[in-house]
N, C-alpha and C positions, 0 to 999 in steps of 0.2 A: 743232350748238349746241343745248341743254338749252331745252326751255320755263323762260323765265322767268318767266312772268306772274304766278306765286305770290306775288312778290315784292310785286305792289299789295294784297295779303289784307289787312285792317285788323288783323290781329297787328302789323305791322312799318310803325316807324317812316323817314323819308327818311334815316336815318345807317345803317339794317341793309340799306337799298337800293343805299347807295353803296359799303358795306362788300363786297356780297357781288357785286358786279360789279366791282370794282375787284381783289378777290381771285381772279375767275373770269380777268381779263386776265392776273395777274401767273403762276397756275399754269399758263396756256398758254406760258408764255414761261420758267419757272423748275424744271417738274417734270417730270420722262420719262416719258415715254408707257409704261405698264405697270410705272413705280414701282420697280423694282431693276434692278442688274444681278447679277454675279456673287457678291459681297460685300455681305450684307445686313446685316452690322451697319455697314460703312463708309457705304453709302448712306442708311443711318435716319441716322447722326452727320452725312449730309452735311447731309439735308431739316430735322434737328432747326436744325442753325447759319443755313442759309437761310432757313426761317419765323422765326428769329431777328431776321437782317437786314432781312428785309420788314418786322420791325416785328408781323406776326400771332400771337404769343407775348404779347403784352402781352394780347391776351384771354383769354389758359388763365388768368392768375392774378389775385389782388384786390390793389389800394394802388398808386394814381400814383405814392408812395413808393419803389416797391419795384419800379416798371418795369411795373407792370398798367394798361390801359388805363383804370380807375375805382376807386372805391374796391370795389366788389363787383363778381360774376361776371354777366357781362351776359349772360343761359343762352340769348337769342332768337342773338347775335352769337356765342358759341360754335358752336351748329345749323347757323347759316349756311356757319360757316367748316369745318365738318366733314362738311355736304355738297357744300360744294363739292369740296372736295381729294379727297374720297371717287370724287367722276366722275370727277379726273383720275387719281387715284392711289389705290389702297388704303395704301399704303408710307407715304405722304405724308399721308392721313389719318390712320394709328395715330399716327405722329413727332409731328402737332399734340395728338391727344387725349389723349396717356400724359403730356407735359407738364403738364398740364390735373388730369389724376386722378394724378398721383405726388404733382403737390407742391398738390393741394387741400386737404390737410387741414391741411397749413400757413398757406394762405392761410385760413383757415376759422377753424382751432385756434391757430395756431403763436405764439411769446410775440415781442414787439419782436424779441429777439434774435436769431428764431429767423427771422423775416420779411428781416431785415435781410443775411440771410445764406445763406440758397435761394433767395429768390426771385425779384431783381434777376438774378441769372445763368440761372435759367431762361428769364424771357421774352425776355431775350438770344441765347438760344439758346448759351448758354456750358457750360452744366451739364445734363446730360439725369438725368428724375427717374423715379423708380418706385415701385408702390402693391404691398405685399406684403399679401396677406389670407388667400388660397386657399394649404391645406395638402391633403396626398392623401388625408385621411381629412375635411377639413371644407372641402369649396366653399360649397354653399347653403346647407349647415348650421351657420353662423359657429360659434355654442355648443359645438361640438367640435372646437373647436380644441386643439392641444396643445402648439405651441411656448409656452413659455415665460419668464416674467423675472423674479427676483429683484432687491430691493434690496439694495448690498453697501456702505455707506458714502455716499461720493460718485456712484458709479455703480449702474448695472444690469446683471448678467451675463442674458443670454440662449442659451438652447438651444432646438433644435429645429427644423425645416425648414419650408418655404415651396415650394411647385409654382406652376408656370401661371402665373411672373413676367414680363409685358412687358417688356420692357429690361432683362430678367435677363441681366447679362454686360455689358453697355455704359454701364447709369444708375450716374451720380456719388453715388446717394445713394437710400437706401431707404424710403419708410413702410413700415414694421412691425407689427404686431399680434402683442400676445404675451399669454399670459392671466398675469396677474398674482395672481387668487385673492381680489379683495376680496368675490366674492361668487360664488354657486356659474351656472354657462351662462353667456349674453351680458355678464352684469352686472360680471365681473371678469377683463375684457379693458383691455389698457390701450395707447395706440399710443407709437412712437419715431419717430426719424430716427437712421437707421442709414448710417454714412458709406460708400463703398466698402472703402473699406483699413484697415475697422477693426479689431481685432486679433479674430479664433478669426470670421469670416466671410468663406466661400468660398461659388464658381459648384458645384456641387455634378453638375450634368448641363447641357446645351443640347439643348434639345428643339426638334426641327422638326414643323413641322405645315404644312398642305397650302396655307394662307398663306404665305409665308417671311414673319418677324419673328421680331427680339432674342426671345428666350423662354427657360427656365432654371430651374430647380430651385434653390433657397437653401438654405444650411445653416448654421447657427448654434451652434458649438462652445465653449461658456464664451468668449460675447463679449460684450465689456466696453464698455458707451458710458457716457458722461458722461449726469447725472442731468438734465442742461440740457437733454439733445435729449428727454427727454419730451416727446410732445404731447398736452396738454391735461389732467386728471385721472386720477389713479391709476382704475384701474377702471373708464372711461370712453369705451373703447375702442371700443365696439360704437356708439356714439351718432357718435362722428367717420368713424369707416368711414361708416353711415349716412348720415349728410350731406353726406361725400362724394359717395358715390355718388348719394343725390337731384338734385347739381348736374349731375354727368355722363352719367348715366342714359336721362332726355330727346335727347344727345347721341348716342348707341351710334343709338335711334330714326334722327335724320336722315343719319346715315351710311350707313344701310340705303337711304333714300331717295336720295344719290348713287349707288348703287352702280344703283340700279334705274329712275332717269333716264338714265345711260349707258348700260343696256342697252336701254331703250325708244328710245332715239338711234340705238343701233347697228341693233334689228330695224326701224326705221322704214327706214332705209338700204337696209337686205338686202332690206326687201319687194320696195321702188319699184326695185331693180337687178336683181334677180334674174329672168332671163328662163326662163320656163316654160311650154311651152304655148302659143306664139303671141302670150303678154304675157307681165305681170311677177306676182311672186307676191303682192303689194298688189292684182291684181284678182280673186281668190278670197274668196267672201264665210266661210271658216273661217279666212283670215289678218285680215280686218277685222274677224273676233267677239276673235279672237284680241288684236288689238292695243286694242280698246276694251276689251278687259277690264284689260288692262296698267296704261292710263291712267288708268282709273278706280282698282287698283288702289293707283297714288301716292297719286294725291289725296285719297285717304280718309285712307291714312295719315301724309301729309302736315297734312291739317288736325288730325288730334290730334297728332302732334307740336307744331306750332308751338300749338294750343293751351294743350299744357303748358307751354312755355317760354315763352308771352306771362304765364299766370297764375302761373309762378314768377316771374318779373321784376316782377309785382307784386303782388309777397309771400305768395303764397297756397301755403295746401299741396295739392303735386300728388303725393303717393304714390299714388295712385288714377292719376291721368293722365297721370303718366310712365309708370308701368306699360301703360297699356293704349298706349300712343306706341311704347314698347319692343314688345312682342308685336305689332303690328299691324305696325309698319311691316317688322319684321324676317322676320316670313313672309309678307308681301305682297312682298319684294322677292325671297323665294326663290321664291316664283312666280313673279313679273316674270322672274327673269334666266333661271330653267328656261323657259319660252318662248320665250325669245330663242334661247336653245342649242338649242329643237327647231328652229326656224324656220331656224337657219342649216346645219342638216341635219349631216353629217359634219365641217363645217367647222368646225362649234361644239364639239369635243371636241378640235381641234389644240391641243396646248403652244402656250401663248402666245399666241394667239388672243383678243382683250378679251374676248368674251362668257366662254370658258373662262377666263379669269383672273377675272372676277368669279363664276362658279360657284363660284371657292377661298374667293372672300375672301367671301362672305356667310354660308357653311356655320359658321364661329363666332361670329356677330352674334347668333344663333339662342340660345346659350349663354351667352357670358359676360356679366357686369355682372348676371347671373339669369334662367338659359333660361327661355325662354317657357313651361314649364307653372309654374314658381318667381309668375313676372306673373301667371302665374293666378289661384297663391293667395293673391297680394297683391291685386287685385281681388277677388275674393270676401269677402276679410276685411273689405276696405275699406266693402264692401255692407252688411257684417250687424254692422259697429260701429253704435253708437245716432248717430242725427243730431246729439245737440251733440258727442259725439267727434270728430265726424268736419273739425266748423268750425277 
């Protein structure tokens, strides 16, 4: 069992306390141990419809209306629920989070009608969603992006592909980004909601990476949506990505801190068992440098996460402080669990092995949502804006 005591930090209120041990019960009892089996798009479809039924879907999206647990994204209760699942499952973490970030910019952007019709079924866990941004030639670099979308009438045809899609292949429905031309780089991007079965869009490739998860390459062949599934203004595209991601950003952060609480669980186990030497390997004082460094390692990054996510929940802007929540806690946890893996010696590289399964699954926490040198320069710029920009 996970140190909980975080949970008294005066970031977090008695409903993020009952929330996230109530959630820590339900994933011992509802998720498998190491998050897949052989079929990992069946198993993401199973954990998406189960965090449905539990009811923990209602926090990826915004509006009691619409099946969200508030009328806004409650980013401390998001954190919560994405490290937790993150200790028991990596599987079972993305299932909650891709929910969260597919269909955020509807909750965010999306029009009555547009609310009234994704969103209810997502935190249902009825309709699994996905966040299309990242093309092969533009990750960090939005502003080169090159798919495209024309106005044609009543509709928008769109060309052009999409890589490095989560639930590329499985999600009922796609955010988009397609640069539209109202102004020249970021400024004339514009987003949709792109259905699965819409006519001239295909699965294009499935891409495996050393996580298993839904993943996929998009392609977009003179395909035609309705002018309705616009989200939000012509050319404005780059601003809803944005805000997206500031919601879930913070998020990517505490998932790293599941992943490196489990492992600190795990080598705390392996020390005090592991018989060596006439004792155990927990009485070597290079295993006890080793393990305070671990711990000290969370907690640092633990308190700037939840610091970003206490001063987004109220209202303040954390572009500076997600960012550095993201970079800190995601290469402290690649520390944490490379530790764990020396400490478990030979053991630590067996297939399927948790410590080795959490080696897979932290090595892209590092990257996506804006690898840690991207936080960088998102911190720096943040520095050397003038102090009332920055309020």
């Amino acid at each position: 069992m996970a140190d909980l005591s975080y949970l008294e930090w005066p970031f977090f209120e008695p409903r993020h306390r009952e929330l996230a041990l109530a959630l820590d019960a339900w994933a011992g009892a509802h998720v498998q141990a190491g998050g897949h089996g052989p079929d990992v798009d069946d198993d993401c479809r199973a954990l998406v419809r189960a965090l449905g039924r539990g009811g923990w879907l209602r926090h990826a999206v915004a509006g009691a209306a619409h099946g969200g647990a508030g009328e806004v994204i409650d980013t401390r209760a998001v954190c919560l629920i994405r490290e937790t699942l993150a200790r028991h499952s990596g599987l079972a973490d993305f299932a909650f989070a891709m929910q969260g970030l597919g269909s955020g910019a509807i909750s965010l952007h999306g029009t009555p009608e547009q609310r009234a019709r994704y969103l209810a079924p997502v935190a249902a866990g009825e309709a699994i969603a996905a966040f299309a941004l990242s093309e092969p030639d533009a990750g960090s670099d939005v502003a080169a992006m090159a798919c495209a979308a024309r106005a044609e009438g009543d509709h928008y045809v769109l060309d052009g592909e999409k890589t490095w899609i989560s639930n590329g292949g499985i999600a009922d429905f796609y955010v988009v980004f397609a640069r539209t031309g109202e102004a020249p780089g970021a400024r004339g991007i514009t987003a949709f909601i792109v259905d699965a079965d819409a006519p001239g869009f295909e699965i294009a490739e499935r891409i495996d990476v050393i996580a298993p998860h839904p993943l996929a390459r998009l392609r977009f062949d003179a395909c035609r949506i309705p002018a309705s599934r616009r989200l939000g203004a012509a050319g404005e595209g780059f601003k809803v990505a944005m805000r997206t991601l500031d919601v879930f950003r913070t998020s990517v952060a505490a998932a790293a801190l599941g992943f490196a609480r489990r492992a600190l669980d795990e080598a705390l186990a392996r020390a005090t068992s592991r018989q060596m030497f006439g004792g155990v390997l927990a009485d070597f004082q290079l295993t006890q440098s080793k393990l305070a460094q671990m711990a000290t390692a969370i907690d640092s990054a633990a308190l700037l996460t939840y610091r970003a996510a206490w001063q987004r929940d109220r209202g303040g802007r954390v572009t500076r402080e997600a960012a550095m929540a993201k970079m800190t806690a995601t290469e402290n946890a690649q520390q944490v669990i490379d530790a764990a893996v020396q400490m478990f010696g030979g053991q630590g590289v067996v297939s399927g092995q948790p410590v080795e399964r959490l080696y897979r699954e932290i090595r892209a926490l590092r990257i996506y949502e804006g690898a840690t040198e991207v936080q960088q320069l998102i911190i720096a710029r943040e520095l050397l804006r003038p102090a009332d920009a920055r309020a």
